[in-house]
C-alpha positions in Angstrom: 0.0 0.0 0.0 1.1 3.8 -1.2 1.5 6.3 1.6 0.5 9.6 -0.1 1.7 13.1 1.6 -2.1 14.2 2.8 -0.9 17.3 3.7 -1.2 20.1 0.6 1.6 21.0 -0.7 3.2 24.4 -1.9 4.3 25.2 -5.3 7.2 27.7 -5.2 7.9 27.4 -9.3 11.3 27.0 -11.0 14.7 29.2 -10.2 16.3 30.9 -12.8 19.1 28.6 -11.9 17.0 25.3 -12.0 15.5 26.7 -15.2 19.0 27.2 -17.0 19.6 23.6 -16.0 17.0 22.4 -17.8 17.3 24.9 -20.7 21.3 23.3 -21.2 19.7 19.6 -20.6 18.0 20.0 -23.7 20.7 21.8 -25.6 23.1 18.7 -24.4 20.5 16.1 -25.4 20.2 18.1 -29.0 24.4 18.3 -29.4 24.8 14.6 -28.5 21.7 13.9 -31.4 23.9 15.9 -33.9 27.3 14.1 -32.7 25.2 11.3 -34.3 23.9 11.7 -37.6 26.0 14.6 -38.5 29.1 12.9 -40.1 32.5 14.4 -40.2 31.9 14.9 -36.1 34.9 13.2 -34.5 34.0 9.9 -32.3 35.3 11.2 -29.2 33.4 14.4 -29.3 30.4 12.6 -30.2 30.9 10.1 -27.2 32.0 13.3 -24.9 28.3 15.3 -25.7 26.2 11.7 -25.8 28.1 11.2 -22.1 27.1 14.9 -20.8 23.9 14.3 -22.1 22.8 11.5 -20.3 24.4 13.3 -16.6 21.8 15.9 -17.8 19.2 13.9 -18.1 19.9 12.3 -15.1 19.9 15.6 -12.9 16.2 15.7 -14.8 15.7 12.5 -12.9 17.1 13.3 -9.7 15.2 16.9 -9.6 12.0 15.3 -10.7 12.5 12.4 -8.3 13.4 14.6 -5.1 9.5 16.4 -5.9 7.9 13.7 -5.9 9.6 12.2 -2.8 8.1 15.3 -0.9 4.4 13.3 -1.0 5.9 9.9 -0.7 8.3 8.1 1.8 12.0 7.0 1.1 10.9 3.3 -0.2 8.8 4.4 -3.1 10.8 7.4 -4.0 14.1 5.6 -3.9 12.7 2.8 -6.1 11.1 5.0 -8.5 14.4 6.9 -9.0 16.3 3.8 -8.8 13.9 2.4 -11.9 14.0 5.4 -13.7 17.7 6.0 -12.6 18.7 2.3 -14.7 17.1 3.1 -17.7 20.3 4.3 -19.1 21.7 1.1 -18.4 18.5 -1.2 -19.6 19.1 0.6 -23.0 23.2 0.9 -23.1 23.5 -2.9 -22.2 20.7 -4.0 -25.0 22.5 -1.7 -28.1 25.6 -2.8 -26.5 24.5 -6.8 -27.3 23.0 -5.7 -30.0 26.2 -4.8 -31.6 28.2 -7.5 -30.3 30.1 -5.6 -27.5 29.5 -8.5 -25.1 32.6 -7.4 -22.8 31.2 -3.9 -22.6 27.7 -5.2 -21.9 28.5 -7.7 -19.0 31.3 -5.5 -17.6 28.4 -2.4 -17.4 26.1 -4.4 -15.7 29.2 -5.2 -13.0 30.1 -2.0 -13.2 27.0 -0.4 -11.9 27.1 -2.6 -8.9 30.3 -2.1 -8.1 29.7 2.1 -8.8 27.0 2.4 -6.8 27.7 0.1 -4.1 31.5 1.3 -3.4 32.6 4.6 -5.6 28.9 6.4 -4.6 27.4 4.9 -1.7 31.0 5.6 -0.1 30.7 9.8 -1.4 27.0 9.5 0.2 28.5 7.9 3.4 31.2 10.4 3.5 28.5 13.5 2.8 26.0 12.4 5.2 28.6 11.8 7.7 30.3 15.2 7.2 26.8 16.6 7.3 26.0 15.1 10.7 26.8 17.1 13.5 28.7 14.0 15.5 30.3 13.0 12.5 27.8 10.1 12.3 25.4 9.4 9.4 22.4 7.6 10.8 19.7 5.6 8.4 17.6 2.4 8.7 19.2 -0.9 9.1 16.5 -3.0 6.9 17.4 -1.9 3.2 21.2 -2.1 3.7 20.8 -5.2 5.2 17.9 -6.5 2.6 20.5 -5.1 0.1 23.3 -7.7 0.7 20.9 -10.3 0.9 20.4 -10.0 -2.8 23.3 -8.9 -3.9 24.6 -11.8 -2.2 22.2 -13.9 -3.8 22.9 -12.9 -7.5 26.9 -13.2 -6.9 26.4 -16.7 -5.6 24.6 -17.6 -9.1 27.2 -16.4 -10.8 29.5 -18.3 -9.0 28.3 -20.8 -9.7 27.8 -19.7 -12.8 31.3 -19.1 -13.1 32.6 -22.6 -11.4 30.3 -24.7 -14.1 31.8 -23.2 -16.9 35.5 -23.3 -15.9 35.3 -27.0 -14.4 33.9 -28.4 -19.0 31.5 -30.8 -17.5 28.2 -31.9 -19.1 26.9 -29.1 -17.4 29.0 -26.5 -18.9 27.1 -27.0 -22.2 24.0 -25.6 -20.8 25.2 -22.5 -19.0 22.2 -20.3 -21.2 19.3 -22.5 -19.6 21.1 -22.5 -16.2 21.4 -18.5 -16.7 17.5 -18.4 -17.8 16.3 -20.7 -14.8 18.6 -18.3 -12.6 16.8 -15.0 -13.7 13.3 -16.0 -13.5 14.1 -17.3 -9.8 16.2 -14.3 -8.8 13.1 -12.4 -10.2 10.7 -13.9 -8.1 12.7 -13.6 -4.8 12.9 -9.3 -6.0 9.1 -9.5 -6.5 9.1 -11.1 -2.9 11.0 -8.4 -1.2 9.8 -5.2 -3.6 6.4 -6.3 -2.5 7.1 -6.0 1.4 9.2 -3.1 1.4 7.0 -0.9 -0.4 4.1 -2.1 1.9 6.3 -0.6 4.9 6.7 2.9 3.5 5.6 5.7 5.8 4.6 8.7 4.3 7.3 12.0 5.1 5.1 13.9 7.0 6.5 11.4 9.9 9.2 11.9 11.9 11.1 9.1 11.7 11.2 9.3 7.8 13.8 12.1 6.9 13.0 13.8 10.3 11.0 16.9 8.1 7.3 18.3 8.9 4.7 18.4 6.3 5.3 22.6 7.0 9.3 21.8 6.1 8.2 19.8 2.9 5.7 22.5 1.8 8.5 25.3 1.8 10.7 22.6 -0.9 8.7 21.5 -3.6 8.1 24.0 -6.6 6.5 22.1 -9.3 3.4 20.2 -9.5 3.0 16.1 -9.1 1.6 16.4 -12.7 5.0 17.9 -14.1 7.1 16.0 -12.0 5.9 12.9 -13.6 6.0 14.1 -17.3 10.0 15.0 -16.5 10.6 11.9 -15.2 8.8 9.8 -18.8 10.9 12.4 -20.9 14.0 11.8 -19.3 13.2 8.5 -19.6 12.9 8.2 -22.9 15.6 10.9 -24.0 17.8 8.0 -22.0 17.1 6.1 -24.7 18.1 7.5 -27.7 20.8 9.1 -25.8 22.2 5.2 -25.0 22.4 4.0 -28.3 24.7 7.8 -29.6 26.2 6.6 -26.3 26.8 3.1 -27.6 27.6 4.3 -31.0 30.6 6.6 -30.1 31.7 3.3 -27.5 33.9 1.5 -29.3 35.6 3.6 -32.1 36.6 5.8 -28.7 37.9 2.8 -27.2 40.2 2.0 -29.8 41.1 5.5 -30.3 42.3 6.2 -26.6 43.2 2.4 -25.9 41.5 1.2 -23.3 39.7 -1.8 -22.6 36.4 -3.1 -22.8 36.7 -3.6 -19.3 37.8 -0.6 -17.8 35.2 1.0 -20.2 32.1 -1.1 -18.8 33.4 -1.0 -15.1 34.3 2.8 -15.1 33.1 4.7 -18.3 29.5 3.0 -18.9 28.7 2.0 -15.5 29.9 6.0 -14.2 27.7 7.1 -17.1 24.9 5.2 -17.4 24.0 5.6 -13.4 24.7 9.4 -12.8 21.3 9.6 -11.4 22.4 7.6 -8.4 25.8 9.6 -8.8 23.8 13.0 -8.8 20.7 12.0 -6.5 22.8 10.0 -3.5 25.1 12.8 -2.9 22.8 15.7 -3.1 20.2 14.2 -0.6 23.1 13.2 1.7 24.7 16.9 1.8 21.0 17.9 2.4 20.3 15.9 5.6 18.3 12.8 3.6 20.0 10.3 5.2 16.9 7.3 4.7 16.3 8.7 1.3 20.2 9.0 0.4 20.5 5.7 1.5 17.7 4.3 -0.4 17.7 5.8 -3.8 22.1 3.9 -3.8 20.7 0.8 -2.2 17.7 0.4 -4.5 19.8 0.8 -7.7 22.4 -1.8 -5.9 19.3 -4.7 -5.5 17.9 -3.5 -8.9 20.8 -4.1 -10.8 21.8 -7.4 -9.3 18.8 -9.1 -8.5 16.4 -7.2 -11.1 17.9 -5.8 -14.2 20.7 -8.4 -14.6 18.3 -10.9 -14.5 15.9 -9.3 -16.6 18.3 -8.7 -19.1 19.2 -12.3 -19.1 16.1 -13.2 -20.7 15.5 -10.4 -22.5 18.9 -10.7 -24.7 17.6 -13.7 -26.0 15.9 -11.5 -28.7 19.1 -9.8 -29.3 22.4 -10.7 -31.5 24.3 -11.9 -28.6 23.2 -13.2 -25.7 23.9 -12.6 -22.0 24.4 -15.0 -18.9 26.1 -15.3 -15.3 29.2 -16.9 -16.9 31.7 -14.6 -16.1 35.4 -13.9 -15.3 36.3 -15.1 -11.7 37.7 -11.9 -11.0 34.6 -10.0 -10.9 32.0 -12.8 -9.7 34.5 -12.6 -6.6 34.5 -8.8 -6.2 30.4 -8.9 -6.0 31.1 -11.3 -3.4 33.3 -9.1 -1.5 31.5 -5.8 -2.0 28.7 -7.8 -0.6 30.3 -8.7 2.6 32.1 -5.0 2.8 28.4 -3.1 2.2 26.8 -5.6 4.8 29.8 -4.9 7.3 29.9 -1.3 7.0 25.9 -0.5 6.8 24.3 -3.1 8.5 24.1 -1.2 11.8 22.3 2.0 10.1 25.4 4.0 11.3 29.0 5.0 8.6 31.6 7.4 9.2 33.5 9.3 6.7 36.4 6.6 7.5 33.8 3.7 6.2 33.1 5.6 3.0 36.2 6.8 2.4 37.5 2.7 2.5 34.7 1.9 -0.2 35.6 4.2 -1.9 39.1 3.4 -2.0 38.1 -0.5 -2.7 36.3 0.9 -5.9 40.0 2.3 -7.3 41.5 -0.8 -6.6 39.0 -2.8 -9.1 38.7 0.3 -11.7 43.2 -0.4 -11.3 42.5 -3.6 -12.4 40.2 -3.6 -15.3 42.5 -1.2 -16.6 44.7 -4.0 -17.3 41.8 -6.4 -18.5 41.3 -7.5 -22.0 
């Protein structure tokens, strides 16, 4: 059940600022479409505006997102930004099998996991901890806790995954129906938990959801419910069509500055395709948000891994190549670990800026090392 705000709230309209934003979103979204069909454009410019563009529309996200959060609690905000948030991905990893980038499209999925649940959940820990006036950020125990549960979850199917396929038995020849049986039940158990967690949403007029009154949440939001929504389904689908120029500029950049396809999904895609979280997390952290900080990086963290992986597991089966949970050992054990490390760190609803900063520092290790992958 939805907890809706009851309490009217204000409009105070659009800043000049927030209105320049948007005014440059659009201009960004229109360069990136010109980097595209307009030949003679050099690749790495073209990949440069199609990257900018999608931060854009991502700030679209996070604005719109934040406005809506003032009627609803930190569970169905942080999902619904987290959802909207991936789209990027969804469409990058799908254009990306669709061209045959396989490494690229596996190593962004990986990527985002490892983004959002070291490189940003460590800035937000280190924000809302600077933020605190103790030097302690405080935030439910249940998501951070439900979050390494699935996370956990998905790494151990890829694991296994991973251990089938190395070890040639009779097995090994059907890692694509072991990979399809593993997403529709990893899609059930996130049905499962989605289901329960949104059901315990409280509304933010209480105080134990970002400690704000309904007279605090009136004095924030400026545009209507109405427009909030329509941003969020045009960012949406600008994601899009932004993903594929995205896609498009990938690998002719790639070659051009050598690098490869792994550093590019792990760091480049994955940094890329989840700015929302990048954007949203930190702002909300800096701001006091420590629930709805918390929960618009965990969200995107049990998406990816227990949600869109999955989903995109079966849905690649309409595409040129197709994806499963066989993968290098090197990252199925770094889900593992950042598993354990998230759950060690979080579970007690308390972080320091020493705990973020050490997630943080995990995350350039790994980004080190796909540098050197090929």
């Amino acid at each position: 059940m939805l907890h809706r705000h009851s309490t009217a709230v204000g409009e105070r309209g659009l800043t000049r600022v927030e209105r320049a934003v948007f005014a440059l979103v659009l201009a960004l979204t229109a360069l990136a479409g010109v980097g595209r069909y307009v030949s003679g454009i050099p690749h790495v410019v073209a990949f440069i505006l199609a990257a900018l563009a999608l931060a854009g529309l991502a700030w679209t996200v996070s604005f719109s997102t934040e406005q809506i959060g003032m009627r609803y609690g930190p569970a169905v905000t942080g999902t619904l930004q987290s959802t909207i948030g991936n789209l990027p991905e969804f469409f990058v990893v799908i254009f990306a099998l669709q061209a045959h980038y396989t490494t690229v499209a596996e190593t962004a999925l990986i990527g985002s996991i490892l983004v959002n649940a070291l490189l940003v959940l460590g800035l937000v820990l280190v924000a809302g901890a600077r933020r605190a006036p103790d030097g302690l950020m405080r935030f439910s125990q249940r998501l951070p806790n439900d979050t390494a549960t699935l996370l956990l979850a998905s790494s151990l199917t890829i694991v296994l995954v991973g251990v089938v396929t190395s070890s040639h038995n009779v097995a090994s020849h059907h890692v694509e129906t072991i990979s399809i049986v593993g997403a529709v039940v990893l899609l059930v158990v996130y049905s499962i938990w989605m289901r329960s967690y949104i059901r315990s949403d409280r509304p933010p007029g209480t105080r134990d959801a970002d400690q704000q009154s309904p007279v605090e949440l009136e004095q924030q939001t400026c545009i209507s419910m109405r427009t909030a929504v329509a941003l969020l389904v045009g960012a949406g689908v600008g994601s899009a069509f932004v993903s594929d120029w995205f896609v498009n500029a990938l690998e002719p950049t790639i070659h051009l500055l050598h690098i490869s396809q792994a550093f590019a999904g792990i760091v480049i895609v994955a940094i890329a395709g989840n700015a929302v979280e990048n954007v949203a997390g930190i702002y909300l952290a800096y701001k006091g948000k420590s629930d709805l900080a918390i929960s618009v990086v965990k969200n995107s963290v049990a998406q990816i891994a227990a949600f869109l992986y999955p989903l995109l597991v079966l849905v690649s089966l309409l595409t040129a190549s197709h994806l499963t949970f066989a993968m290098q050992p090197v990252w199925a054990g770094a889900l593992i670990g950042t598993a354990i490390l998230i759950w060690q760190i979080t579970g007690d609803g308390e972080a320091t800026t020493f705990e973020g900063a050490a997630l943080m520092a995990v995350y350039v290790v790994l980004a080190t090392v796909a540098a050197f992958e090929h």
